[in-house]
DOKOL-49196 format. One record per residue: residue number from 1; residue in one letter; x, y, z of N, C-alpha, C in turn. Coordinates in steps of 0.05 Angstrom, whole numbers, plus 32768, in hexadecimal, padded with zeros to 4 digits. Layout:
BEGIN
R    i  aa  n_xx  n_yy  n_zz  ca_xx  ca_yy  ca_zz  c_xx  c_yy  c_zz
R  NUM   a     X     Y     Z      X      Y      Z     X     Y     Z
...
//
This chain:
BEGIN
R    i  aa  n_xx  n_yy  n_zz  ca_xx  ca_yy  ca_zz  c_xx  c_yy  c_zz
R    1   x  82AA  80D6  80C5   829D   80EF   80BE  82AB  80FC  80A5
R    2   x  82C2  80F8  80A9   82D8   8100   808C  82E4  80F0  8080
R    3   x  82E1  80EE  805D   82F2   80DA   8052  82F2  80EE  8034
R    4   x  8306  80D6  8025   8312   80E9   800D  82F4  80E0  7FFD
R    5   x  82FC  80EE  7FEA   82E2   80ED   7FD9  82EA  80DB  7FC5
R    6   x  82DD  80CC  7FB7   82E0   80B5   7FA4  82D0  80BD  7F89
R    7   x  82D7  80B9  7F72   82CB   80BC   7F5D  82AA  80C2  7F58
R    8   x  8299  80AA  7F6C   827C   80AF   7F6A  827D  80BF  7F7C
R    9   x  8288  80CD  7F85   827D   80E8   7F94  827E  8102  7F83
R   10   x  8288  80FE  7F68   8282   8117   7F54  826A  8130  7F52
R   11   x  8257  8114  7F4F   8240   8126   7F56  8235  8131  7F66
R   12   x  8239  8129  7F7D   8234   8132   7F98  8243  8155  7F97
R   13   x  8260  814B  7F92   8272   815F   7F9D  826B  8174  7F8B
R   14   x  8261  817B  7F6E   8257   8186   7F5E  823A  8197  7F68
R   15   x  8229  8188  7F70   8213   8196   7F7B  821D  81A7  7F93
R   16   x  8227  8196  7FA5   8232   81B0   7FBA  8241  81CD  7FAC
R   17   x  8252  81C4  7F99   825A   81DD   7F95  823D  81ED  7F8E
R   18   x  8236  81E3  7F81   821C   81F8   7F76  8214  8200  7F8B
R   19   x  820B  81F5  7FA6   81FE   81FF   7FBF  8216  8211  7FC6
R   20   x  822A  820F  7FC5   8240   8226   7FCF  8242  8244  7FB8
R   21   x  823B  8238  7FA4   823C   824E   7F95  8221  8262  7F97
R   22   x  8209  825A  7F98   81F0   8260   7FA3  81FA  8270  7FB9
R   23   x  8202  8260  7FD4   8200   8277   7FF1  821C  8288  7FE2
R   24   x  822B  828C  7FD9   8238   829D   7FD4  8233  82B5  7FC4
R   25   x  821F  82B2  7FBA   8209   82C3   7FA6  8214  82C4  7F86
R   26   x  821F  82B4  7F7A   8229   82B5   7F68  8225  8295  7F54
R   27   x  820C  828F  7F57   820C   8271   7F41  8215  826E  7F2B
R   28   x  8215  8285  7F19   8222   8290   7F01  823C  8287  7EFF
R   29   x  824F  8289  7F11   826C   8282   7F0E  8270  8266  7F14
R   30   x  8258  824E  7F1B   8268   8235   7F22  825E  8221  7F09
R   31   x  8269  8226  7EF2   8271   821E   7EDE  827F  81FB  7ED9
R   32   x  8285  81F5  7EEC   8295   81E1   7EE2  8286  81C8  7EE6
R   33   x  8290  81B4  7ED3   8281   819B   7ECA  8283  8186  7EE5
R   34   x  8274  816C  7EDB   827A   815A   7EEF  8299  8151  7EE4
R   35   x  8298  8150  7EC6   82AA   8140   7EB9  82C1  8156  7EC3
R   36   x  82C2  8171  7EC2   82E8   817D   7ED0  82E9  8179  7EE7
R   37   x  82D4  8173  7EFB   82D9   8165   7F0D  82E1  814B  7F10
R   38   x  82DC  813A  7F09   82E7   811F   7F08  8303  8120  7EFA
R   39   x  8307  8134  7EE8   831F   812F   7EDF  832E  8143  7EEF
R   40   x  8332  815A  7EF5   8340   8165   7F0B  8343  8157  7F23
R   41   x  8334  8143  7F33   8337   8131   7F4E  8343  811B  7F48
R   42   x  8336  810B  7F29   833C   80EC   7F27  834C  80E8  7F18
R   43   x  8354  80FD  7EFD   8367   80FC   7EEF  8379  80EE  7EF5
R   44   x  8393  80EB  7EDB   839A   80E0   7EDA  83B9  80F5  7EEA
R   45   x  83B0  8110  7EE5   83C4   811F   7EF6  83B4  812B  7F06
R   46   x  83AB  8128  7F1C   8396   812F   7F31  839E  8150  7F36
R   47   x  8388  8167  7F33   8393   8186   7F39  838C  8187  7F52
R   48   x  8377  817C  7F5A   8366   8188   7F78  8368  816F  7F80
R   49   x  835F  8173  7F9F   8356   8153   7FAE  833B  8163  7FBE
R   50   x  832C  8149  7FCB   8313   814C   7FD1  8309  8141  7FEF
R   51   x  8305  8142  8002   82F5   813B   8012  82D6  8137  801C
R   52   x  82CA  8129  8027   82A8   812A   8029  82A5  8128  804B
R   53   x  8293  8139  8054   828D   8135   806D  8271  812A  8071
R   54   x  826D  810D  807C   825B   80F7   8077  824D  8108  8093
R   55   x  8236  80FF  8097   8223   8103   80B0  8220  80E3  80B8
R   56   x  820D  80D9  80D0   8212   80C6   80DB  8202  80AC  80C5
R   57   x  81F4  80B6  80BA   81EE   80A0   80A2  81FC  809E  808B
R   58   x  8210  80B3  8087   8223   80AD   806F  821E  80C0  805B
R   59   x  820C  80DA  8058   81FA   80DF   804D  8212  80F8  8049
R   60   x  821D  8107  802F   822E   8118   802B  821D  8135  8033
R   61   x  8238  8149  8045   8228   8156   8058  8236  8172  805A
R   62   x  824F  816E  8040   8260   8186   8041  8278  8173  803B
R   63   x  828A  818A  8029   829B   817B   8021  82BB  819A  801C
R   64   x  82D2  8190  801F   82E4   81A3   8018  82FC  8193  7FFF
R   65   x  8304  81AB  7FEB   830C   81A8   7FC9  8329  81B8  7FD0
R   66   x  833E  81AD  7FD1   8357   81BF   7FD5  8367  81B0  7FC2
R   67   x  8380  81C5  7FC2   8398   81BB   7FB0  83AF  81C4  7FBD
R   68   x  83C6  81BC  7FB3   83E3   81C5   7FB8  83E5  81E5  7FB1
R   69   x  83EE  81F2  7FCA   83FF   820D   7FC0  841D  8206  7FC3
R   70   x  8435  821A  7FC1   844D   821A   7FC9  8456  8232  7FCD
R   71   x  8465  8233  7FE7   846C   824B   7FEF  848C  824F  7FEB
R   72   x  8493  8262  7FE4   84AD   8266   7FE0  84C1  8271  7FED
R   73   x  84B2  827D  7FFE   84B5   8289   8022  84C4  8266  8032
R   74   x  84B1  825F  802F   84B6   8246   803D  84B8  822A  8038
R   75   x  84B8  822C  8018   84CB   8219   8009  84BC  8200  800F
R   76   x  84A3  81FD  8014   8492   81E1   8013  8474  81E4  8010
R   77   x  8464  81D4  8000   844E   81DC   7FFA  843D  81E6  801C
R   78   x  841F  81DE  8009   8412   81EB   8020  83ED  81DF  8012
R   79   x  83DE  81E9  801F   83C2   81E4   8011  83B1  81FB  8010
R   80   x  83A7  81FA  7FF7   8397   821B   7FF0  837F  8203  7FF8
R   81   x  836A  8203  8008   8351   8202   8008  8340  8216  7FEF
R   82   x  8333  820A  7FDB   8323   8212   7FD1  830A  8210  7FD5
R   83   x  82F9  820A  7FDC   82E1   820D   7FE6  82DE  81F5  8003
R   84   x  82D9  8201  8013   82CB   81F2   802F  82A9  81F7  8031
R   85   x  8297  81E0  802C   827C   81E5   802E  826D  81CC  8039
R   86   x  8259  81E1  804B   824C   81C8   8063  822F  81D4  8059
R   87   x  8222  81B7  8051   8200   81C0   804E  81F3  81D3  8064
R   88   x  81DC  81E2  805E   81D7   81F3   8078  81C6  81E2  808E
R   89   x  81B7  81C7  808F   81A9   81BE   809B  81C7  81A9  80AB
R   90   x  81DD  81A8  80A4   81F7   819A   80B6  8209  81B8  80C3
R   91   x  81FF  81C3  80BD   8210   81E0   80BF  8213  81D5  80F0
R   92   x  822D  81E5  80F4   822D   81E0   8116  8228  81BA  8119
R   93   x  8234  81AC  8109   8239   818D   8111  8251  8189  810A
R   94   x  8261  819D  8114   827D   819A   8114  828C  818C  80F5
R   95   x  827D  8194  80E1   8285   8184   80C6  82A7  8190  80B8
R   96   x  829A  81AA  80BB   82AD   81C6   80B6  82C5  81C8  80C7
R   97   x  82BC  81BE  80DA   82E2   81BC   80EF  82E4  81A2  80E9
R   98   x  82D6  818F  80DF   82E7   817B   80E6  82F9  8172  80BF
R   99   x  82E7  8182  80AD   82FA   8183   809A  830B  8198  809A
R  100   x  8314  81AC  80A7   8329   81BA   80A1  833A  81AF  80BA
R  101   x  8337  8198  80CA   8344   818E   80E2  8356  817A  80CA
R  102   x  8347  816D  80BE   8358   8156   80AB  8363  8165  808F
R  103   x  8364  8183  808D   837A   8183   8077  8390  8197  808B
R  104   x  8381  81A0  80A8   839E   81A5   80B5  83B3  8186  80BB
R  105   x  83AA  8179  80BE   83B6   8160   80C5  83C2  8156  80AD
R  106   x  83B3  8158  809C   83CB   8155   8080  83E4  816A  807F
R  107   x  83DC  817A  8081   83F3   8193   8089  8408  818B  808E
R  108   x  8401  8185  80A9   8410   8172   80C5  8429  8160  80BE
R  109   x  8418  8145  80B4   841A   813C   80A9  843C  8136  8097
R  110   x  842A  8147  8080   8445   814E   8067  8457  815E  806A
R  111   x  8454  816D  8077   8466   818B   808B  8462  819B  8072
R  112   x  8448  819D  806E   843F   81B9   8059  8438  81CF  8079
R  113   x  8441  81EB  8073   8440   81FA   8083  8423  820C  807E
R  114   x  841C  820C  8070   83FF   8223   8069  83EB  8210  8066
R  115   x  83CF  821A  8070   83B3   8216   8067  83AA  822E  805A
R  116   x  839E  8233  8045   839F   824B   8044  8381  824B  8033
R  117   x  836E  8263  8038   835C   8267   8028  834B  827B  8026
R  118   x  8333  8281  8017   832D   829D   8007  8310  8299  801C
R  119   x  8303  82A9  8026   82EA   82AD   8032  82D8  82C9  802E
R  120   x  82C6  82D0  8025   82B5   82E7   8017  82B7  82F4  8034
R  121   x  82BC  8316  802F   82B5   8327   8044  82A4  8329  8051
R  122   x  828F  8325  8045   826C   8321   804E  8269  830C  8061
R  123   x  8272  82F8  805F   8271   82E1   8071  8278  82E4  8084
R  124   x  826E  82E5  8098   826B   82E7   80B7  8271  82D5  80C4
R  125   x  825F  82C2  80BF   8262   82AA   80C8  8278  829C  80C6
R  126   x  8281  8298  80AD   8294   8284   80AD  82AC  828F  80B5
R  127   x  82B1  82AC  80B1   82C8   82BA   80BF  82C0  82B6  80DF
R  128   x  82B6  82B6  80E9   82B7   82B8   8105  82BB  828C  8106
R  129   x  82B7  8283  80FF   82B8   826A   80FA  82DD  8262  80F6
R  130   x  82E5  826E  80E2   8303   8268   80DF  8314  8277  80F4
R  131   x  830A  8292  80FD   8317   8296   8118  8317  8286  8124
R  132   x  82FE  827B  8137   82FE   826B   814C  830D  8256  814C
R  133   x  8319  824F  8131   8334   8236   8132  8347  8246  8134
R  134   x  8352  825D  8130   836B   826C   8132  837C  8271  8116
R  135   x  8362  8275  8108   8370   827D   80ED  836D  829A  80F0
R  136   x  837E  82A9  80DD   837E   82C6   80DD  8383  82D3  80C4
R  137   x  836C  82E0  80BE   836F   82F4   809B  8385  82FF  8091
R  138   x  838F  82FA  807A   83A3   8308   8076  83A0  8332  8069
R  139   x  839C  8337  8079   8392   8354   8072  83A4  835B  8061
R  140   x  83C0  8355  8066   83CD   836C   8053  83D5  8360  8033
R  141   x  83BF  834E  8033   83C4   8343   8013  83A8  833E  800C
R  142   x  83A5  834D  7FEE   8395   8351   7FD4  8398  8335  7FC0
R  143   x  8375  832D  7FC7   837F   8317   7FAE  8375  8322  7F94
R  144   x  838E  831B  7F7C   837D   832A   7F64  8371  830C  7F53
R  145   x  8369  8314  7F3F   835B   82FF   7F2D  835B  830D  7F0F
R  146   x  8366  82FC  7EF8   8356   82FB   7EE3  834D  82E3  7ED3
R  147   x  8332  82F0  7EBF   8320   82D1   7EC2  8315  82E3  7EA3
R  148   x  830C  82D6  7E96   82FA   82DC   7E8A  830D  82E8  7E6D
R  149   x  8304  8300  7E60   8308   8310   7E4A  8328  8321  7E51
R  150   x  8321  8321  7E6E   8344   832E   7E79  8358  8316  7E78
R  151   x  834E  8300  7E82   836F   82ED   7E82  8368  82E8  7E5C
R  152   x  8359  82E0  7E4E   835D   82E6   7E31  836C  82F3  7E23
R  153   x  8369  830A  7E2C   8376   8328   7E27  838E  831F  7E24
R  154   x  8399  8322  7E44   83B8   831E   7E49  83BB  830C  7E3E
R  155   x  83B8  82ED  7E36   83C4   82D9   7E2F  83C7  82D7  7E1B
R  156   x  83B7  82EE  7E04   83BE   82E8   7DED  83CF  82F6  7DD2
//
């Protein structure tokens, strides 16, 4: 049901994002190529890694895009999940636990201590979804961001 993702899965993993960027209401921001995909995953210095969650014909059905964090608290990396997304017609076929089951087990694993990741307020669902595994919000931390004409600004 879960395996790493392999180069011809670029395009696949590319359209999903677009379907994630869609239910997220924001198509506008999912910008990135097939080609910084392939080179962020397949490079030659890999930034992100990739998983695909297959259905019983093999048929890509949701997939999760994470990378290395490091905590300094606890002095060993960890994994920022960047996007976790299950088509809505696989949605409740256990795709979604069973990829965040195999990057806790990577965790495990490597003795990285964090899973860690960003979920929209609005989302109901999937918050009530990452409870039910026994994850818990970090309330008392603000994520900030700059992107655009602001990190320009500053950087230059």
């Amino acid at each position: 049901m879960i395996r790493d993702a392999v180069p011809a899965d670029i395009p696949v993993i590319h359209t999903m994002i677009r379907e994630l960027a869609e239910y997220e209401r924001a198509p506008e921001e999912a910008r990135a190529t097939e080609e910084q995909l392939h080179e962020a995953l397949f490079g030659e210095r890999p930034a992100a890694y990739a998983h695909l969650a297959e259905d019983a014909a093999g048929d890509p059905v949701g997939f999760a895009l994470w990378f290395l964090n490091f905590s300094t608290w606890r002095g060993v990396h960890g994994i920022y999940l960047e996007d976790l997304y299950v088509r809505p017609a696989a949605r409740g076929g256990g795709y979604g636990k069973a990829l965040l089951t195999q990057l806790a087990r990577l965790c495990v694993e490597r003795g990285y201590e964090r899973l860690e990741w960003s979920v929209l307020n609005w989302n109901a669902p999937s918050i009530a979804f990452y409870e039910s595994l026994g994850a818990r919000p970090q309330d008392e931390w603000t994520v900030y961001r700059l992107t655009d004409d602001a990190l320009k600004s500053l950087g230059a």
